[in-house]
DRENDOLUM-850649 format. One line per field, with one value per residue: residue number from 0; residue in one letter; x, y, z of N, C-alpha, C, O, CB in turn. Coordinates in nm, 4 decimals. Atoms other than C-alpha are relative to their C-alpha. Glycine has a CB too. Layout:
N
lose (NUM_...)
kelum (A_...)
n.u (X_...)
n.v (Y_...)
n.w (Z_...)
ca.u (X_...)
ca.v (Y_...)
ca.w (Z_...)
c.u (X_...)
c.v (Y_...)
c.w (Z_...)
o.u (X_...)
o.v (Y_...)
o.w (Z_...)
cb.u (X_...)
cb.v (Y_...)
cb.w (Z_...)
% end
This chain:
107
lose (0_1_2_3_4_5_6_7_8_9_10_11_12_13_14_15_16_17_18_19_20_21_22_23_24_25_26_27_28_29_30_31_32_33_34_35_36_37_38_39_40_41_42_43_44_45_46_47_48_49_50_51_52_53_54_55_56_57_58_59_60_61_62_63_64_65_66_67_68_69_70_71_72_73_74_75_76_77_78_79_80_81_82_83_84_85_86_87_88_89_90_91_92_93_94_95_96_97_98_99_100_101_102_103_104_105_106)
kelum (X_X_X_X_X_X_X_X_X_X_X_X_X_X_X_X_X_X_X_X_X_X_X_X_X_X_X_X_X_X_X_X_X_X_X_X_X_X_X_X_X_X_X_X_X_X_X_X_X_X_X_X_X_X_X_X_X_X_X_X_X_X_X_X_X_X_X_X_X_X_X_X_X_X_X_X_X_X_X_X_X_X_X_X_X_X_X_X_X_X_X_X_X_X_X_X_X_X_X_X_X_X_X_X_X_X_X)
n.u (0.0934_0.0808_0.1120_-0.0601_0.1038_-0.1003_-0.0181_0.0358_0.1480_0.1116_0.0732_0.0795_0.1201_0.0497_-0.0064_0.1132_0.1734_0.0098_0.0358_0.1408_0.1434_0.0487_0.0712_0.1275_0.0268_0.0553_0.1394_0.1288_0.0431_0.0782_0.1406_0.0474_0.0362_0.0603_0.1755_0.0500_-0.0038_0.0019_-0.0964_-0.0328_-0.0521_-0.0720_-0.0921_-0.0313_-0.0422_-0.1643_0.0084_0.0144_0.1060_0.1161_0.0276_0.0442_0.1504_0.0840_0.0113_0.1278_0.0951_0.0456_0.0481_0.1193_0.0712_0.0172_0.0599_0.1582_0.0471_-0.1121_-0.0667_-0.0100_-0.1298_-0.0906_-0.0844_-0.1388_-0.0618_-0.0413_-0.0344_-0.0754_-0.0093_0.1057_-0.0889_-0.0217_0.0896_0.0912_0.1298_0.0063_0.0834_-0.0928_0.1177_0.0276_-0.0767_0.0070_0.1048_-0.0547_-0.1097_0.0910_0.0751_-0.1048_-0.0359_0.1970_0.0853_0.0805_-0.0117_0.0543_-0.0877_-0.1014_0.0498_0.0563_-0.0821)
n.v (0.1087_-0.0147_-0.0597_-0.1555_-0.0831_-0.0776_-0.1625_-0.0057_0.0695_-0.0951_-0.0827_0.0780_-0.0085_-0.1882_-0.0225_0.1161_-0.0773_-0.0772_0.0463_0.0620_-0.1011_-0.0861_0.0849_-0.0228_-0.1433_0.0108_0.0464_-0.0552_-0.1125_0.0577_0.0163_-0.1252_-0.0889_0.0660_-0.0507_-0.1297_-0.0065_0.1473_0.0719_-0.0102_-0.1708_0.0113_0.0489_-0.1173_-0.0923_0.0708_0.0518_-0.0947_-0.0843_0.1348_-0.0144_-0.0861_0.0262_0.0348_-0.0721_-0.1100_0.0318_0.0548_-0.1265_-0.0166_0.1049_-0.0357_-0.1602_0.0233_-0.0695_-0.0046_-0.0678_0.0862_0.0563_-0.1076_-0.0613_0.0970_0.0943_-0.1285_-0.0440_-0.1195_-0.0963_-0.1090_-0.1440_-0.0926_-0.0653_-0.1657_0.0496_0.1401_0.1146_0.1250_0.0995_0.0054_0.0674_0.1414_0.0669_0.0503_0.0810_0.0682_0.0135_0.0511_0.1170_0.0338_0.0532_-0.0923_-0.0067_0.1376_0.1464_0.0445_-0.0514_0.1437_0.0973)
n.w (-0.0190_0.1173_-0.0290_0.0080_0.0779_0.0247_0.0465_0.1841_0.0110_-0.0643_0.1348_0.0726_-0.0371_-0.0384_0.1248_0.0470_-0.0544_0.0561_0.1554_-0.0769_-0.0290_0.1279_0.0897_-0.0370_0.0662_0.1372_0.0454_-0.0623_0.0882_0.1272_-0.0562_-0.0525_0.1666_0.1187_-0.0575_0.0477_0.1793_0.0980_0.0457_0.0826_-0.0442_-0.0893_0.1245_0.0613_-0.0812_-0.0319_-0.1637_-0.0587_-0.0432_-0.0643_-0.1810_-0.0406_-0.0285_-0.1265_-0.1206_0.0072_-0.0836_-0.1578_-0.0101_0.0307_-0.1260_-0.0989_-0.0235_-0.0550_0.1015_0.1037_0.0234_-0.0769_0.0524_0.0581_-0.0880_-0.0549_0.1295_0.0716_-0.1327_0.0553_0.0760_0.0026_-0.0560_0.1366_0.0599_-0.0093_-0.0587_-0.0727_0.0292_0.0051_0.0875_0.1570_0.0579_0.0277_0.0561_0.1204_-0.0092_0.0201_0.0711_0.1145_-0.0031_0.0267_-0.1246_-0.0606_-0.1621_-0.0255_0.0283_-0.1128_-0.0788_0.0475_0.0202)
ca.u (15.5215_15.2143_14.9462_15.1489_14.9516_15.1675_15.1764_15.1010_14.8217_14.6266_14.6361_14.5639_14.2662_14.1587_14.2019_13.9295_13.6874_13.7082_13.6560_13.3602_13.1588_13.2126_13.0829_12.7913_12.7219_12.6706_12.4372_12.2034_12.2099_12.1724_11.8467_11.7523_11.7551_11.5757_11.2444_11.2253_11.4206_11.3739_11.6248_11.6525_11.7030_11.8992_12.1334_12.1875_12.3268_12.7110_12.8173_12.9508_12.6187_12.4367_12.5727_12.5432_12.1685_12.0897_12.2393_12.0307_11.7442_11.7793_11.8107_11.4930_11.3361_11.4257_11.3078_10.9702_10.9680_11.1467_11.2517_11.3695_11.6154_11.7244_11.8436_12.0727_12.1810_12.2835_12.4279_12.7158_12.6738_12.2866_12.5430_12.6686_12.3982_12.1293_11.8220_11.7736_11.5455_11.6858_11.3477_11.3547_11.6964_11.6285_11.3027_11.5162_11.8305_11.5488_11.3676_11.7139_11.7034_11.2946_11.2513_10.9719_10.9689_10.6573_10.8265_11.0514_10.8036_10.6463_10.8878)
ca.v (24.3423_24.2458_24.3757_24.7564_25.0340_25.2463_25.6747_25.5263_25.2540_25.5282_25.7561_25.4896_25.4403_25.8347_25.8113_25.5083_25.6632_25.9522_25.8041_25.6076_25.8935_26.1127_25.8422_25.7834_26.1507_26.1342_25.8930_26.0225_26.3970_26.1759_26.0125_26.3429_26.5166_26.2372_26.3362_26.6728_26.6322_26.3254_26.1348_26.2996_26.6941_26.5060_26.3541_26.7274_26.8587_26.8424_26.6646_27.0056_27.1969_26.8287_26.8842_27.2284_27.1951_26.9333_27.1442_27.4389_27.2596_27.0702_27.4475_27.5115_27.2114_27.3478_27.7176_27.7684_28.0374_28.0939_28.4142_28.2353_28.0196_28.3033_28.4613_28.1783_28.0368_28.4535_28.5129_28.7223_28.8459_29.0350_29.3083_29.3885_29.4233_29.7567_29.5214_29.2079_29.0101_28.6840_28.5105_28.6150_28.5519_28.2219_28.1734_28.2315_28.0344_27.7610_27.8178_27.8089_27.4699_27.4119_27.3719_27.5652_27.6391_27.3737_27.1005_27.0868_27.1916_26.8285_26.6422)
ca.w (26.0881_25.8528_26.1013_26.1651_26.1243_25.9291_25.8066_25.4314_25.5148_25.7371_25.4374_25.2006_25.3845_25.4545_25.0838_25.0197_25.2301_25.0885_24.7662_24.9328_25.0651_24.7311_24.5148_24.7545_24.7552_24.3901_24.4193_24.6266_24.4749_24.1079_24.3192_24.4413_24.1363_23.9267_24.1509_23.9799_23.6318_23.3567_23.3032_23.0061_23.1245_23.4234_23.1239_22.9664_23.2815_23.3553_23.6853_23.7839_23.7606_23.8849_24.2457_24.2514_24.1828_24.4153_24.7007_24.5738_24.6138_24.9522_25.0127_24.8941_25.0622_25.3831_25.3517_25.4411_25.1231_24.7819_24.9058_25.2391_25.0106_24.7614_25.0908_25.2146_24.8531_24.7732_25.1077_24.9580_24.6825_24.7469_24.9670_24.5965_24.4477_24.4091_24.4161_24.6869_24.5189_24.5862_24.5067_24.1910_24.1516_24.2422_24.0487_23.7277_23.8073_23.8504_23.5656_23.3298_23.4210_23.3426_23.7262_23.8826_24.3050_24.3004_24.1593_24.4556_24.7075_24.5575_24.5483)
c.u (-0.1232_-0.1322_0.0242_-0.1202_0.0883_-0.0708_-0.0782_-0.1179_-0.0920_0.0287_-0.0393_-0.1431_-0.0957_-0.0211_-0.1305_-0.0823_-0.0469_-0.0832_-0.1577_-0.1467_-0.0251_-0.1117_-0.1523_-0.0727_-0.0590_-0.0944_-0.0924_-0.0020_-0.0615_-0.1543_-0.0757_-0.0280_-0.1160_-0.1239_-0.0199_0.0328_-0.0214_0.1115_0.0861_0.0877_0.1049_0.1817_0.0773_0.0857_0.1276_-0.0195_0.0361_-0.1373_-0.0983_0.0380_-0.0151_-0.1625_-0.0189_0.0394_-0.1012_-0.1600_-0.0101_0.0401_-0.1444_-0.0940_0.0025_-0.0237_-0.1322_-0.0372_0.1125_0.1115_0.1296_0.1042_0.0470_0.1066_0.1470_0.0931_0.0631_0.0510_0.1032_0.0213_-0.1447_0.0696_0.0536_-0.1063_-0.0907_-0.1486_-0.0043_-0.1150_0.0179_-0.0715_-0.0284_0.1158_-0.0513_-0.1316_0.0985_0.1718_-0.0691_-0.0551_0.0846_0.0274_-0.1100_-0.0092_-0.0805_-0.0166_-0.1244_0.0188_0.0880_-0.0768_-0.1036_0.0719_0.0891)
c.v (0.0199_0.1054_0.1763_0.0687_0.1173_0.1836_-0.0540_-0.0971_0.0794_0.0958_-0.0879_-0.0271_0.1228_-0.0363_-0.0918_0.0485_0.0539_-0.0049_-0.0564_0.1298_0.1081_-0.0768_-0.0099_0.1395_0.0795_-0.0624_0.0272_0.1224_-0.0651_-0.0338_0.1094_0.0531_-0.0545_0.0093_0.1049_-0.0024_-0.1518_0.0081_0.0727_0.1701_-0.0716_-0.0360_0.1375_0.0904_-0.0451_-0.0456_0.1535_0.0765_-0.0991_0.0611_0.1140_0.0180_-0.0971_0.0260_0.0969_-0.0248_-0.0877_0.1351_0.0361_-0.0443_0.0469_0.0963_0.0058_0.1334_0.0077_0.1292_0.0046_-0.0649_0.0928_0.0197_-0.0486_-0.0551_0.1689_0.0787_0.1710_0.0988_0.1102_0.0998_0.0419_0.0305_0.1307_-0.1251_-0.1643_-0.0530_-0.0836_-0.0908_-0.0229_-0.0278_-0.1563_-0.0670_-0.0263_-0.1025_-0.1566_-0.0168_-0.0164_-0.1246_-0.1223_-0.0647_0.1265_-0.0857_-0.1625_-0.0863_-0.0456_0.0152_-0.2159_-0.1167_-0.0518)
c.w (-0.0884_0.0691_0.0529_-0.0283_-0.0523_-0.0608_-0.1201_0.0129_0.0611_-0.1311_-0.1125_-0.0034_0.0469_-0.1420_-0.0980_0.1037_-0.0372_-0.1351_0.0106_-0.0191_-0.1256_-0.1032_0.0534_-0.0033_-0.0767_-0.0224_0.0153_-0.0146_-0.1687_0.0348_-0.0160_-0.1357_-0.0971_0.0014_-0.0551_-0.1405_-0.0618_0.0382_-0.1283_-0.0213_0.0873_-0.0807_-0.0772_0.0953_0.0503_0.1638_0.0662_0.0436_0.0643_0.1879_0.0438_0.0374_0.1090_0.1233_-0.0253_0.0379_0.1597_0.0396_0.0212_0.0578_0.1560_0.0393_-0.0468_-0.1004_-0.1036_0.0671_0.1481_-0.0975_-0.0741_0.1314_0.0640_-0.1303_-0.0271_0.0737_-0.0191_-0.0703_0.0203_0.0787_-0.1436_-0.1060_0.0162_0.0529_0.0951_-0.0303_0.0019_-0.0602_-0.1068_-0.0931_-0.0014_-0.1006_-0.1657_-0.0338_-0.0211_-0.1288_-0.1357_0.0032_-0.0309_0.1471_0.0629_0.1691_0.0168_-0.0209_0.1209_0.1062_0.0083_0.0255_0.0946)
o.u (-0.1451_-0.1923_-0.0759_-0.2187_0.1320_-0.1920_-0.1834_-0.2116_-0.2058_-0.0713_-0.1437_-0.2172_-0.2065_-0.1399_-0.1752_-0.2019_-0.1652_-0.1746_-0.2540_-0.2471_-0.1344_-0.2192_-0.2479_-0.1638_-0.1314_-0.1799_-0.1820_-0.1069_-0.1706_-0.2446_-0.1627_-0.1246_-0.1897_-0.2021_-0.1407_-0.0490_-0.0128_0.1694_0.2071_0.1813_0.2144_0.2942_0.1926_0.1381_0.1476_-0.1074_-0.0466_-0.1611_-0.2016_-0.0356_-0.0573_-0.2145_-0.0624_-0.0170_-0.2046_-0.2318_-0.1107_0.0052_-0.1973_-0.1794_-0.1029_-0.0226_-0.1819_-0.1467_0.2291_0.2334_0.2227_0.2070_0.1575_0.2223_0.2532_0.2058_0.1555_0.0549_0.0857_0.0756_-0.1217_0.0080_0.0365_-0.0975_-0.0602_-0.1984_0.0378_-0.1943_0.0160_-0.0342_-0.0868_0.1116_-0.0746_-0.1345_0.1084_0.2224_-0.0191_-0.0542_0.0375_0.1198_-0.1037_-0.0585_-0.0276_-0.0254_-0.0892_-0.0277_0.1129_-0.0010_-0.1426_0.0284_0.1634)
o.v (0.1312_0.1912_0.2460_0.0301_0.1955_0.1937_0.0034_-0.0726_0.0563_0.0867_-0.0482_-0.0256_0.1046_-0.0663_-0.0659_0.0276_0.0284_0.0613_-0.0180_0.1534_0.1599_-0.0323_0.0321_0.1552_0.1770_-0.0325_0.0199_0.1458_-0.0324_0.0231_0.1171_0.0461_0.0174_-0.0059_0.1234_0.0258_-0.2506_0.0986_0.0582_0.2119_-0.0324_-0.0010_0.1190_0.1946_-0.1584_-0.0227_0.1905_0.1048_-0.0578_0.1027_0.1195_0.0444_-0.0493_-0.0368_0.0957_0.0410_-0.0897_0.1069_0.0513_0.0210_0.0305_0.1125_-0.0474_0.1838_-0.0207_0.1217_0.0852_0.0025_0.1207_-0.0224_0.0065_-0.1010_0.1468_0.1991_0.2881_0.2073_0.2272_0.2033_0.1625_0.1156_0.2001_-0.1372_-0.2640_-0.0711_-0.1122_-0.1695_-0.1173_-0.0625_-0.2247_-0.1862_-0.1320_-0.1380_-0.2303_-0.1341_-0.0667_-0.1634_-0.2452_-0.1765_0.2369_-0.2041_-0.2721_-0.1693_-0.1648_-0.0268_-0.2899_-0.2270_-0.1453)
o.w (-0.1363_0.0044_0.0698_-0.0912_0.0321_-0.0793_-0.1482_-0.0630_0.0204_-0.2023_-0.1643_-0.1016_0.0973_-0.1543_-0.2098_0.0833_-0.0595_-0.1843_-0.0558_-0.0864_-0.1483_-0.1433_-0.0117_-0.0846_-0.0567_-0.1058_-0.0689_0.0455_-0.2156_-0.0264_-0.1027_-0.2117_-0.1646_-0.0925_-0.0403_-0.2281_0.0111_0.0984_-0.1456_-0.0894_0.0471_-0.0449_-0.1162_0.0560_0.0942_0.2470_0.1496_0.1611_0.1170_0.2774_0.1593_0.1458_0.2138_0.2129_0.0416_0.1131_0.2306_0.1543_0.1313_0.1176_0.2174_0.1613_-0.1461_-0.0753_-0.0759_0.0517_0.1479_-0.0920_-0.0275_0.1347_0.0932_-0.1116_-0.1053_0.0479_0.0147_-0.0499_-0.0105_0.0533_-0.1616_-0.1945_0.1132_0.1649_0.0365_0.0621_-0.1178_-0.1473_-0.1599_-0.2112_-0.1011_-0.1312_-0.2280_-0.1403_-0.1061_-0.1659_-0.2376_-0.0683_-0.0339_0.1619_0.0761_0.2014_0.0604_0.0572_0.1394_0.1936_0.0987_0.0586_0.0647)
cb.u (-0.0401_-0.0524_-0.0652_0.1214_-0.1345_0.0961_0.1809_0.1473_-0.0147_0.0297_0.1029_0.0420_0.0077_0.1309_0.1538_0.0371_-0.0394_0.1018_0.1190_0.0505_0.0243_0.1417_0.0736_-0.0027_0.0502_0.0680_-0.0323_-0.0231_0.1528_0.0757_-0.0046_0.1035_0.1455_0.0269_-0.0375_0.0607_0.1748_-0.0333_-0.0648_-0.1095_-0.1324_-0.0815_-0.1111_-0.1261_-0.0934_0.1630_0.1421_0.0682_-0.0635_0.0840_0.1090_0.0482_-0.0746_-0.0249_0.1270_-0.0093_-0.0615_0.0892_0.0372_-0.0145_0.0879_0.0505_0.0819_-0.0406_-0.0501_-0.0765_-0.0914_-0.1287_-0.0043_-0.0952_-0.0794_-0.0628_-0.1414_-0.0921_0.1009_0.0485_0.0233_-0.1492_0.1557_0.1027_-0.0535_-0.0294_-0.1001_0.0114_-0.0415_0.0502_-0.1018_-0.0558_0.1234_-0.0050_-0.1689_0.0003_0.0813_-0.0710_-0.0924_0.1286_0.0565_-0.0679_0.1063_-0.1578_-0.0803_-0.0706_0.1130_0.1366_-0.0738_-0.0171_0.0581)
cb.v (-0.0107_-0.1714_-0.1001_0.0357_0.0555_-0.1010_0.0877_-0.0733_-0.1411_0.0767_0.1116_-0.0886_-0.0738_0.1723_-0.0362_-0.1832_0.0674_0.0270_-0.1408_-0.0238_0.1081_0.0363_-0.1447_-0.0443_0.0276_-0.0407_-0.0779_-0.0231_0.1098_-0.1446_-0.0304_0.0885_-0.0122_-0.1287_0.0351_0.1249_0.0620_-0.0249_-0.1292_-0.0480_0.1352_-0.1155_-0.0875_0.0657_0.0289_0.1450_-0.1500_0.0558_0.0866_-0.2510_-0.0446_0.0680_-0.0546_-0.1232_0.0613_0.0410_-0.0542_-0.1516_0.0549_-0.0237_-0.1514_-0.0220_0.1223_0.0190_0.1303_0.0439_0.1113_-0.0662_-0.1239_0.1561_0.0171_-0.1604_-0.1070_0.0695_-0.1511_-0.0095_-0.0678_-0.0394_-0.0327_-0.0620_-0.0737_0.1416_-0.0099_-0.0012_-0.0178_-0.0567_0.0147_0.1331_0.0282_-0.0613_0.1097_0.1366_0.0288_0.0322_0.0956_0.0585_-0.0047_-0.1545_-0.0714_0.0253_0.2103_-0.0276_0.0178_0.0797_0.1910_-0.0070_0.0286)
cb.w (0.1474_-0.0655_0.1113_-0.1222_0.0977_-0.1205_-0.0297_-0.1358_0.0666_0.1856_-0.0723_0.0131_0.0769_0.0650_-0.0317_0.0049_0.0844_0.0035_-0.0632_0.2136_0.1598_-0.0948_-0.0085_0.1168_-0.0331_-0.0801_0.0129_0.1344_-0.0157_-0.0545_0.1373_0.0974_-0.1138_-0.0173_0.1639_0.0728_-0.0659_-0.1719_-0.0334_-0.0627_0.1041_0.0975_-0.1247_-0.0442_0.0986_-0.0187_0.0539_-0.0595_-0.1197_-0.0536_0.0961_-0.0740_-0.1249_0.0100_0.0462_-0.1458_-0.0855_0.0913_-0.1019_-0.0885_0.0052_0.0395_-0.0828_0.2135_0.0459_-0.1767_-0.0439_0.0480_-0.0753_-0.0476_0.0919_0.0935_-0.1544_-0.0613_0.0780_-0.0220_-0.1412_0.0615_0.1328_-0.0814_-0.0091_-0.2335_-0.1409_0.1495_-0.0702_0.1307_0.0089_-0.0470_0.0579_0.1444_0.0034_-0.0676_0.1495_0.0712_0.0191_0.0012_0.1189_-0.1671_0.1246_-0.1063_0.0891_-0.0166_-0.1333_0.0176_-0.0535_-0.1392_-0.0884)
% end
C-alpha cells in the first residue's frame, strides 16, 4: 500500500536527517568560527581542520581557564607525555592558526 511504512523508507529517512543535521552543523560551526577568523583565514582552512577548530573552541568557551581547556581537549594523550602543559599546548595549536585565547574569550 502507498501509505506503508516500510525497512527502506525508514532508512531513507534516518538517511535525510542525517544529512539534515550534518549540513546544519556546518553551518553553525562556519557561523561560529567567522566571529574569531576573516573570512579570509576562515577560507584557508580545510573543512576537516574547520570542525575540528570550532569544537576546540566551544571547548574553550566553556573552561573558565586556558589551562582548564588544554586539560579536557588533551585528555589522553598528556598521560604520554613528560611535561602537562596543556595550556601551552593549547596556546600554540591556537596560535598556528593566528588565534589568540582572547579572541575567543570575546567572542
Amino acid at each position: 500500500m502507498k501509505g506503508d511504512i516500510t525497512t527502506e523508507r525508514t532508512e531513507e529517512l534516518i538517511i535525510t536527517i542525517q544529512t539534515w543535521t550534518a549540513l546544519e552543523e556546518q553551518s553553525r560551526s562556519e557561523e561560529f568560527l567567522s566571529q574569531i577568523l576573516s573570512v579570509k583565514a576562515l577560507g584557508e582552512i580545510d573543512l576537516f581542520d574547520r570542525v575540528q577548530l570550532a569544537h576546540v573552541i566551544q571547548v574553550c568557551r566553556d573552561s573558565r581557564s586556558m589551562s582548564e581547556g588544554g586539560r579536557q581537549l588533551f585528555d589522553a594523550s598528556r598521560t604520554r607525555t613528560t611535561s602537562t602543559n596543556d595550556a601551552d599546548r593549547l596556546r600554540k595549536y591556537l596560535g598556528r592558526l593566528g588565534i589568540e585565547w582572547n579572541q575567543i574569550l570575546e567572542s
